[in-house]
C-alpha positions in Angstrom: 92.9 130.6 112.8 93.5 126.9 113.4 97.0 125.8 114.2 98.2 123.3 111.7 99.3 119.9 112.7 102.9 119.1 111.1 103.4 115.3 111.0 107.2 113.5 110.0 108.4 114.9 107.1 108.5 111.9 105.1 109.2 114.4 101.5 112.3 114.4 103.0 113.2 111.9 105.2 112.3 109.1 102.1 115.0 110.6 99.7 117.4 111.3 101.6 117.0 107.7 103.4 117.5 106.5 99.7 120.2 108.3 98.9 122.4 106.8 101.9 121.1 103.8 101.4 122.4 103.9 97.8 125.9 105.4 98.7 126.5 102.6 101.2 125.7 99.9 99.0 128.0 101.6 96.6 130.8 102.6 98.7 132.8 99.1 98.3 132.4 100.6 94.4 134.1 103.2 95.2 137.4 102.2 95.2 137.0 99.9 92.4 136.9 103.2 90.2 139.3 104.8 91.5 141.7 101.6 91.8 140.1 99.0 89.9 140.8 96.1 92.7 137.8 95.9 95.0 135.7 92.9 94.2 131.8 94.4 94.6 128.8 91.5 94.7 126.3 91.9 91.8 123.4 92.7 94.5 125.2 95.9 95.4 124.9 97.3 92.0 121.2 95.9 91.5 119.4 97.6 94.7 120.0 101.0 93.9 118.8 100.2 90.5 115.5 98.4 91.9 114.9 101.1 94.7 114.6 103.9 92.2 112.1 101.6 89.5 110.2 104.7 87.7 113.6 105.9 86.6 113.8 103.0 84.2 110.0 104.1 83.3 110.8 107.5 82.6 113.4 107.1 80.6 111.3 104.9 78.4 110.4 107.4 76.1 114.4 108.0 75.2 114.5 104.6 74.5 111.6 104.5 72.2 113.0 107.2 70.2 116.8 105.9 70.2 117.4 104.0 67.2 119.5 102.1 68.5 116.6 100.8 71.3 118.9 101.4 74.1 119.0 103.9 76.8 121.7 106.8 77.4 125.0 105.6 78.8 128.7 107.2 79.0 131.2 105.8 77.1 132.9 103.2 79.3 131.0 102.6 82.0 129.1 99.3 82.2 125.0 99.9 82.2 125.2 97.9 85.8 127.3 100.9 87.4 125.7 103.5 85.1 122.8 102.5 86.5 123.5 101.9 90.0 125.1 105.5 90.5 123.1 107.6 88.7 120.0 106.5 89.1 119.6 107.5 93.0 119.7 110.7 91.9 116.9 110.8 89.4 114.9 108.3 91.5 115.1 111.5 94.2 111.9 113.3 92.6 110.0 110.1 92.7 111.1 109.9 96.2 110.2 113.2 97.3 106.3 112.5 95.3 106.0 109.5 97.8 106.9 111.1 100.9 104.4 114.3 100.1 101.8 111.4 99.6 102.6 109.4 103.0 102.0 112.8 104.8 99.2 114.0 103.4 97.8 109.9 104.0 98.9 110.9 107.3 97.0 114.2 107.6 94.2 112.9 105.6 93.7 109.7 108.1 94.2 112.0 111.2 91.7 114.7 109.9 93.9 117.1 110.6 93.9 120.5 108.5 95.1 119.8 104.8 97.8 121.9 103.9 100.0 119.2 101.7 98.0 119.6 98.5 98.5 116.9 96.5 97.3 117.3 93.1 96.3 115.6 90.5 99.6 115.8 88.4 101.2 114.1 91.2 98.1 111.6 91.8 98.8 110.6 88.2 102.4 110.1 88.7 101.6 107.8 91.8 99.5 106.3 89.4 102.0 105.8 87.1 104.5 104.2 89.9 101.4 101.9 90.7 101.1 100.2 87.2 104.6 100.2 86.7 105.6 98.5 90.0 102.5 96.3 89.1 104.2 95.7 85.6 107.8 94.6 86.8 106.0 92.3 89.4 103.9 90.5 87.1 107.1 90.3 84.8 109.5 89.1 87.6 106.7 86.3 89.0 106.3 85.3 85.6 110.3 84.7 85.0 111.2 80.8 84.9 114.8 81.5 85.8 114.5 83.3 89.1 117.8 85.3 88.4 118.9 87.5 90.9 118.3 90.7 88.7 114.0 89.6 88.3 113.8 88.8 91.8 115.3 92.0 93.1 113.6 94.2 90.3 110.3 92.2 91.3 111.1 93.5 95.4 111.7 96.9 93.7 108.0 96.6 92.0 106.4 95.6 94.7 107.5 98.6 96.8 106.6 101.1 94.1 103.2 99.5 93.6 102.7 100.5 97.4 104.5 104.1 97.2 101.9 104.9 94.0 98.7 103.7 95.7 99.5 105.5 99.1 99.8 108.8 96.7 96.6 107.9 94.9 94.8 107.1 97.8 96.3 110.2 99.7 94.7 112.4 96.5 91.0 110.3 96.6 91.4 111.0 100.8 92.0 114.7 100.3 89.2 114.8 97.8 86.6 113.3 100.1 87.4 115.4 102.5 86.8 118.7 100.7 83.8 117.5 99.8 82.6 117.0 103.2 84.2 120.0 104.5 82.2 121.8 101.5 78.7 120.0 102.2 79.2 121.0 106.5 80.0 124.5 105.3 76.7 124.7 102.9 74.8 123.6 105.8 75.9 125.5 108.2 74.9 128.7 106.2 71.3 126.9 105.3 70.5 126.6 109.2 71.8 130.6 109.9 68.2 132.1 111.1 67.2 134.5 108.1 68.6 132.5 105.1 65.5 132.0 102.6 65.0 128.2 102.3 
């Protein structure tokens, strides 16, 4: 049997990477709700925001549905914060989807042996963080102000738009392949000596 050829773990490493990332932006913040004295710039509570994009997508439907056209929040805590803490955590799922699509790119570019399946649920959710990063660009380019939450949702878009496509084009990669591997299999047993033509 053929030995299988593990690459980086990027399901993991992306998430997690995240996560600190978040938790250090927000650790000034920290004390602030415990103490309510630690002054905390506005870009530390829009990053984690931006960085986890498709969260604001997914909860879209919520929205839709709420009458009063707004999205879930705690009593007391400003949509900035709400946002900024809890939406590394949700944002973890998409996270994980992009990391399973960088190493099967990775396997699928190194023809190595497939065994990071993506499929096609998944290829549609890349899909989905594609057009939606796509989206929030084309909204943030568009914005005459160039306010500090456009531009850095606009960064955020832009780095979705790339997360997507690699899962899409991981999927389309993987795909191919099969095909191929299919097609070399069918002629190999239509060249075996005593196989009617």
């Amino acid at each position: 049997m053929e030995a299988e050829s593990r690459g980086f773990p990027y399901r993991w490493f992306l998430p997690l990477t995240q996560l600190s990332v978040c938790v250090s932006l927000l650790w000034p913040y920290s004390a602030l709700l415990r103490r309510q004295f630690w002054p905390v710039s506005r870009i530390q509570l829009l990053l984690p925001p931006a960085l986890n994009l498709p969260v604001m997508f997914a909860q879209l439907p919520y929205v839709i549905a709420n009458p009063d056209k707004t999205e879930w929040l705690p009593n007391g805590i400003p949509l900035e914060v709400w946002r900024a803490t809890s939406w590394p955590f949700a944002g973890l799922l998409f996270w994980w989807l992009a990391g399973r699509g960088m190493e099967a790119l990775d396997a699928a570019l190194h023809r190595r042996k497939v065994s990071l399946n993506i499929r096609w649920v998944e290829a549609l959710v890349g899909l989905f963080e594609f057009v939606s990063g796509g989206l929030t660009v084309a909204v943030s380019i568009s914005d005459t102000r160039q306010s500090l939450l456009m531009m850095t949702l606009g960064a955020g878009g832009g780095l979705w738009m790339i997360l997507g496509a690699v899962v899409v084009v991981a999927k389309f990669l993987q795909w191919r392949l099969r095909r191929e591997q299919r097609r070399a299999s069918a002629q190999t047993i239509s060249s075996e000596p005593g196989f009617p033509p």
